[in-house]
N, C-alpha and C positions, 0 to 999 in steps of 0.2 A: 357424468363426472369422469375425468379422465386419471386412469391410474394406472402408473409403473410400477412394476416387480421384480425385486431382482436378487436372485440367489443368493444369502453371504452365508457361509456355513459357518459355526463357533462366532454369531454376532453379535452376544454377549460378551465376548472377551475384548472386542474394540472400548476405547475411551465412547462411552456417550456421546460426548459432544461432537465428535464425528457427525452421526446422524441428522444433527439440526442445522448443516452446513449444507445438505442436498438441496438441492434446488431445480427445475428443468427450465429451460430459455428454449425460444424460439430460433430463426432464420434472421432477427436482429440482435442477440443475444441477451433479450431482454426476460429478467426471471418471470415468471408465475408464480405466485406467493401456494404455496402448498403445506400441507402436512404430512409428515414424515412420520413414520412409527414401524419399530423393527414387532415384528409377528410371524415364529416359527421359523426363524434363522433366515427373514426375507424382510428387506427392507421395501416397503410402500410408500409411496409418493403420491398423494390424489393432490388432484386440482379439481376444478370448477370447468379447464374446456379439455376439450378430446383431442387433442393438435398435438401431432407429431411433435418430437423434440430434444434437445440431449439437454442429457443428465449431469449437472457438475456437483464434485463431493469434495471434501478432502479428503487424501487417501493417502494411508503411511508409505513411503520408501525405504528400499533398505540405505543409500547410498544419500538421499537430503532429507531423511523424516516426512513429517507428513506434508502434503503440497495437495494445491487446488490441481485434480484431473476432472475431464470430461468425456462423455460417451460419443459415438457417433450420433444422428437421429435418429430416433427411435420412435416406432409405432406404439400403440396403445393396444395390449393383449393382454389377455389372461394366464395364458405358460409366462413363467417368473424367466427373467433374461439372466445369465451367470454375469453378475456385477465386474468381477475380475477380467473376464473373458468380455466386455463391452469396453472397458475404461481401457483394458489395452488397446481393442481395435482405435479406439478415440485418440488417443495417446501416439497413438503410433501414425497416425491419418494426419493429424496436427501438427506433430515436429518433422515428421518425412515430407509432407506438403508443401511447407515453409522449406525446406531446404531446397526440394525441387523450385519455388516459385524462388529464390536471392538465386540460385545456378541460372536460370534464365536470363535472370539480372547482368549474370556476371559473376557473379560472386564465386571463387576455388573454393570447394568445401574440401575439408581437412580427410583424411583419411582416417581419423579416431571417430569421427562423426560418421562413416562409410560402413567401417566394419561393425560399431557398437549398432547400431540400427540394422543391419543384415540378419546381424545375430537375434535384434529382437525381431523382426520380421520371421525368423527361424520358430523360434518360441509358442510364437503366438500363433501359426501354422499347426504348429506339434499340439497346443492347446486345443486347436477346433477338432482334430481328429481324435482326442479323447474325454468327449463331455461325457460319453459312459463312465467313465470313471475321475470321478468328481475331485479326488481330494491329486491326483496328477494333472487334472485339468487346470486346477487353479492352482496350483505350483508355478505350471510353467506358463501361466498368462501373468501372472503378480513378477515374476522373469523378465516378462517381455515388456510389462512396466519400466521397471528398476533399469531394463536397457536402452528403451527408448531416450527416459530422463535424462539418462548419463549423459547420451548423446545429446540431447539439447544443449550443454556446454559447449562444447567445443565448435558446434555451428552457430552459437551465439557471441562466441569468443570471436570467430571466423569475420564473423560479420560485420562484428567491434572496430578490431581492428584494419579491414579492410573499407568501411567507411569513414573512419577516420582519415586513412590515407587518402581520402577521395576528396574529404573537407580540405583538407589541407592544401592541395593543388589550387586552391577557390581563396583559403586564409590562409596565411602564413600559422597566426594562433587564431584561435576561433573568439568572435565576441560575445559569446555566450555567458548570461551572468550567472555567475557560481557562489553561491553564498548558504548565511546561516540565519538563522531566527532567533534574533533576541527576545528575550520579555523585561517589562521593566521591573527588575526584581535589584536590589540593593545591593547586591554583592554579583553584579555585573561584571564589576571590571576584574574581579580577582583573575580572572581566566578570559578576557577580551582580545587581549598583544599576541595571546598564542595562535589565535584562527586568522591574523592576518595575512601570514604568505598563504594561507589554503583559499581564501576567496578573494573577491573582487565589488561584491557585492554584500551588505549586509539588510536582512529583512526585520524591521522595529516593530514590533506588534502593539496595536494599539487598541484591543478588543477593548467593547464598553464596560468589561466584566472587569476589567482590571484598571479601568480608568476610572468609572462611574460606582466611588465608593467613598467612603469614610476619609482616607487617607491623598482623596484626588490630588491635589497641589504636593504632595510629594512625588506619588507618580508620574505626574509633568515634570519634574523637574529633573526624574530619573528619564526619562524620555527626551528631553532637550540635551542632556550630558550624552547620552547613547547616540545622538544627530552631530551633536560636535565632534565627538571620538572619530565618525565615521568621515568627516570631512577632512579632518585631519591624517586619516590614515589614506585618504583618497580611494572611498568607496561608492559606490550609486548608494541611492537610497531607497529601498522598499517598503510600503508602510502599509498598514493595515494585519488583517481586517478592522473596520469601522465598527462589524459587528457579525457574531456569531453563534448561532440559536444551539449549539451542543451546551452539555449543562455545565462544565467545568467551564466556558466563556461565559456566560449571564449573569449580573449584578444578582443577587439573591431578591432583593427589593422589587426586581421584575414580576416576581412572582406571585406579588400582591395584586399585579393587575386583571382585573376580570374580563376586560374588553382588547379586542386587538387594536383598533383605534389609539389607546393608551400608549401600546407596545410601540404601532409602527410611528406615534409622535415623539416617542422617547430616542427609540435609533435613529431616524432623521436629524434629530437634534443633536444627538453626540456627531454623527456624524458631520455636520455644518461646523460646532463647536473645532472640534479636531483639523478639519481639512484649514481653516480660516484662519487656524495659527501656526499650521507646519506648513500652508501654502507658500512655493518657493522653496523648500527646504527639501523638498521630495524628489523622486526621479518619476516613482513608478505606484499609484495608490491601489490597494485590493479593496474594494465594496465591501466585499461579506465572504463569508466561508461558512459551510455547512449546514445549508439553506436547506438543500435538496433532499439529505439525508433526515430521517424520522427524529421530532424534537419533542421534549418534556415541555411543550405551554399549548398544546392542545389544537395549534393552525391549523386549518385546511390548505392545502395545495394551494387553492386560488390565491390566498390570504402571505404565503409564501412568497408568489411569484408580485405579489404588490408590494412587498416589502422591500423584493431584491429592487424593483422598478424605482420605489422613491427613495433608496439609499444612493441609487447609481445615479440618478438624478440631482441630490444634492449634492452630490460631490464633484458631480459635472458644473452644477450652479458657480459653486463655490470657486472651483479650480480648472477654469475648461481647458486648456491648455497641455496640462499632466494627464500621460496615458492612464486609464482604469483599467483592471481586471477585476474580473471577478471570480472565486473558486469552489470548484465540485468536488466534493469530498466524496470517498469511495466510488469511482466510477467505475467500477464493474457492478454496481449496483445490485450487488449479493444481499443486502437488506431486504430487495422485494420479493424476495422467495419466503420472508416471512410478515409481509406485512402488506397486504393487496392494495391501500390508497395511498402507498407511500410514491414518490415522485420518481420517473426514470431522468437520472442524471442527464443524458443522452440529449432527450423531449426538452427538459426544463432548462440547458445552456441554449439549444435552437431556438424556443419561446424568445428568449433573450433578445438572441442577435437578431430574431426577424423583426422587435419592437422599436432598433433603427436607435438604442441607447448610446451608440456611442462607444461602445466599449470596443478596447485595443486587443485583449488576448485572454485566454482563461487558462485559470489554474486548475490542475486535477493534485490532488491532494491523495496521496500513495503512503499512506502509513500502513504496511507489507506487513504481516504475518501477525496481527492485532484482531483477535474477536472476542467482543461486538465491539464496537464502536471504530475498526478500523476496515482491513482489506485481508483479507485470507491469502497466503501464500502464495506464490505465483515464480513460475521457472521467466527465464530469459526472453523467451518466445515466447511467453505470453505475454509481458511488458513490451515490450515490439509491435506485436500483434493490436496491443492498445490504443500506444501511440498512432498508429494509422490507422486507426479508427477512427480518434477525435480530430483527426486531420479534414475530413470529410466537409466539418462544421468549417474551415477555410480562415481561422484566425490561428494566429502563433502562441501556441501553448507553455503556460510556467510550471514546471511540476516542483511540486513542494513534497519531498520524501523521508520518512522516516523508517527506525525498524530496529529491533533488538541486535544490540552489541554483543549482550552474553541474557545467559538464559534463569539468570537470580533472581528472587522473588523482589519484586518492588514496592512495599509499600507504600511509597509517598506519594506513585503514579495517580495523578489527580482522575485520568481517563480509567475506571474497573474494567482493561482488556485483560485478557489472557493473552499470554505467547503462545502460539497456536505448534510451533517446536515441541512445547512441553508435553502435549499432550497423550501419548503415547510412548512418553518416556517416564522411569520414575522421579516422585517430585523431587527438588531439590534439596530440601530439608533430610533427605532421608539418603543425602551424598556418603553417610560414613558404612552405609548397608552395600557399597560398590568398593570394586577396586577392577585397577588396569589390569589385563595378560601382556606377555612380555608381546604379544605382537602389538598393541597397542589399541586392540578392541576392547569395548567397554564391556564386563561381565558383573554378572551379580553374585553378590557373594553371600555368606549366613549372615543375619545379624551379627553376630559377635563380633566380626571383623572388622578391625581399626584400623582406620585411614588416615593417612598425615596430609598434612596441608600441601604438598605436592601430589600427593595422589587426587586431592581437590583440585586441583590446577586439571590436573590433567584430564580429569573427568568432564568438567565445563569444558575444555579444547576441543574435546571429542564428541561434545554435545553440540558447539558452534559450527563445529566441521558438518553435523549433520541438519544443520539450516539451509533451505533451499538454494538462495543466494544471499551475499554478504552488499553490504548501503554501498561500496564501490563498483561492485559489477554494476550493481541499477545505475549509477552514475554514470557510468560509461556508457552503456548500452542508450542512454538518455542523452550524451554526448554525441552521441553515433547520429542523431534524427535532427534533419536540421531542420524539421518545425520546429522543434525546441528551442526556446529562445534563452529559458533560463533554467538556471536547479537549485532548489533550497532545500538543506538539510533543516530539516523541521525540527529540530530539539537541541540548544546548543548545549547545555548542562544540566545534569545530575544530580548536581549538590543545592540546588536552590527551589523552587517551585517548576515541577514539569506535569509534563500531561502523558507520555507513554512510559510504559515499563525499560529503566535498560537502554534510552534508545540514545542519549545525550553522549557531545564528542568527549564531552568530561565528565569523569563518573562520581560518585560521591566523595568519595574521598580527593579528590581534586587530581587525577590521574587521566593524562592525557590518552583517550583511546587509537587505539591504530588505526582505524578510521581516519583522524585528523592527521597525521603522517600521508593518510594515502593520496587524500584528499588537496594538499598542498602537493604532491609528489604529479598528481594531475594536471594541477593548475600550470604547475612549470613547464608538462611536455605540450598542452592543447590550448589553456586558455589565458587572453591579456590579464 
């Protein structure tokens, strides 16, 4: 059995949920489903093989809270490794790497990106020369963190817009489709007219779970209205998924079935049903969504990958003509670090393409700082680092992205994620135990202390300020890669049936988030 050790002193005082985010990957960065458990201020990782490998966690910052870090590789020994003092080295090997590989490119790196990285290369220097003493050791390696991070901005800003300008010498505006994600929910249109200068593109969701009910023939008919708006407003048309195995998509009635057989004759069928009456009316069909990811009706993998085959299959029957995609949800594939036969996203879109189905491009579905059921936090350079990853596989990728607008408790969120933001900060309920200092850091204060509704304001500011990155960096940075063929804002509103916490451009109370400002303020400088 292979097992990591790694030094955290005071590992009690971290949020828990920390811990069940460790994971260690290989040389393809594929996790090992392992068990984690803190014992004697040392966190333990076992797996099943003995192979070298880094360690990813999340781990609080001072400057974007908590964020997905990784170690270098590491061997398998018994002396416990100082956690702090490995995530920097990682940390630091990672974004200095990437800077060195785009300057070979080409690429002028900024000088905010020069000197914050010196500095943490300083730190983490000073760190190795005193693991004798423990509690300055991990002072200035948790430093060289917090420095390194900083700097991943502005070499990912660097790079933004410096491949922008690159696109652009090639397109005038880029044709890249930029849009939003409807569902067919009845009060649609209250909020439709606003997202029109922001895209180009609108994506119609047509999961079985929301067609295949009680109320069907309404739902079509909210669905044909959502295909006419969009024709009229001169949009493509994106539709799907046809079907998808997370729980908050499945008809409840599904669940009555005992056999797969049953299952995969029922999505075949909606599928046929759907494609056969919007055929013609589409631009661009999605198969399925969330196949690959761990599902509540008990499939095997195999049973999975025959489902994705006869969905994509009938929709090819149906409509051979209109491109298909199909989409991988959470493809950093951070689930397999706790769940050993669950599918590598990776493995299971290759299956695909080598079965010769047909398909035109895949979507990776990036719902950013959501656990479980999404993606754990991630800086600039690592969404980068992604994207040219799946590039490998040689089809043009659609990324479907979502992600917390502000950090308020959500209950209507159909998906039970957590804001992974929250987690090391106190909850929000308990906003009236805080108030600002005039420099505008967040302090805590006694109980007693009373807070106005601007002091509430300002608190959530300063809690958004402290998320990794905001849904327009990702955009752009997504803008930047020109496999990228398209970007969908995965949640258009707030106020009606959703699936993340927070993440919609309209918030409950019908209040247009800055997001959709930025988002049209985009489309205008980059895209038709």
């Amino acid at each position: 059995m292979g097992q990591l050790r790694f030094r955290v002193p005071n590992a009690q005082s971290y949020d828990p949920q920390i811990w069940s985010t460790a994971f260690v990957s290989g040389i393809e960065g594929i996790p090992w489903a392992s068990r984690n458990r803190i014992e004697n201020d040392c966190l333990v990782v076992e797996r099943t093989v003995n192979e070298s490998g880094k360690l990813s966690i999340v781990w609080p910052t001072e400057e974007y809270g908590p964020i997905m870090l990784s170690t270098a590789s590491l061997r398998c020994q018994e002396e416990p490794y100082f956690l702090h003092v490995e995530l920097a080295r990682g940390t630091i090997h990672r974004i200095r790497g990437r800077g060195f590989d785009w300057q070979r490119l080409g690429l002028k790196t900024p000088e905010a990106f020069t000197s914050l990285m010196d500095q943490a290369v300083a730190a983490f220097v000073q760190s190795l020369l005193c693991t004798n003493d423990p509690t300055r050791c991990i002072a200035l390696a948790q430093s060289a963190i917090d420095l390194a991070v900083s700097a991943s901005k502005p070499l990912a800003r660097a790079f933004i817009s410096q491949s922008l300008q690159a696109r652009h010498q090639a397109e005038k505006q880029l044709s890249t489709l930029l849009g939003i994600k409807l569902v067919p929910n009845a009060d649609w249109e209250k909020d439709a007219n606003a997202v029109v200068p922001a895209i180009n593109t609108i994506h119609v969701s047509m999961e079985m779970g929301q067609i295949e009910n009680e109320s069907k023939n309404d739902t079509l008919q909210i669905i044909d209205a959502q295909l006419d708006w969009a024709r009229k407003n001169g949009l493509r048309i994106f539709a799907g998924p046809l079907i998808n195995l997370q729980t908050h998509a499945l008809p409840k009635w599904l669940y009555l079935f005992s056999d797969f057989e049953s299952l995969y004759e029922a999505a075949c069928k909606h599928a046929v049903q759907v494609v056969e009456r919007y055929r013609g009316q589409v631009h661009l069909w999605s198969a399925a969504a969330g196949l690959n990811a761990p599902n509540s009706l008990g499939i095997t993998d195999e049973q999975v990958l025959h489902l994705a085959v006869g969905v994509i299959q009938a929709v090819r029957r149906c409509d051979p003509k209109t491109p298909v995609v199909l989409s991988i949800d959470a493809p950093w594939a951070e689930y397999l670090g706790q769940k050993s036969d669950g599918i590598s996203p990776l493995h299971f879109a290759d299956a695909l393409i080598r079965a010769d189905l047909g398909l035109s491009g895949l979507g990776l579905e990036l719902n950013l700082n959501y656990w479980p059921g999404g993606s754990l936090p991630r800086d600039l350079i690592d969404i980068s680092d992604l994207i040219d990853h799946w590039n490998i596989l040689g089809l043009p990728l659609l990324a479907q992205v979502s992600g917390p607008c502000n950090l308020l408790a959500d209950e209507h969120a159909l998906a039970k994620s957590t804001i992974v933001s929250n987690w090391t900060y106190p909850d929000v309920a308990a906003w009236e135990q805080c108030q600002m200092s005039d420099s505008g850091s967040l302090e805590m204060a006694s109980p007693s202390t009373s807070a106005t509704a601007s002091d509430l304001e300002k608190y959530q500011q300063a809690r958004r300020d402290r998320m990794p990155v905001n849904g327009l960096e990702v955009i752009q940075m997504l803008l930047a890669k020109s496999n990228v063929h398209g970007i969908i804002w995965n949640q258009f509103s707030d106020r009606t049936d959703h699936v993340y916490p927070n993440a919609g451009l309209i918030s409950p109370t019908g209040k247009h988030r800055s997001l959709l400002d930025g988002l049209a303020r985009l489309r205008q400088l980059h895209v038709h």
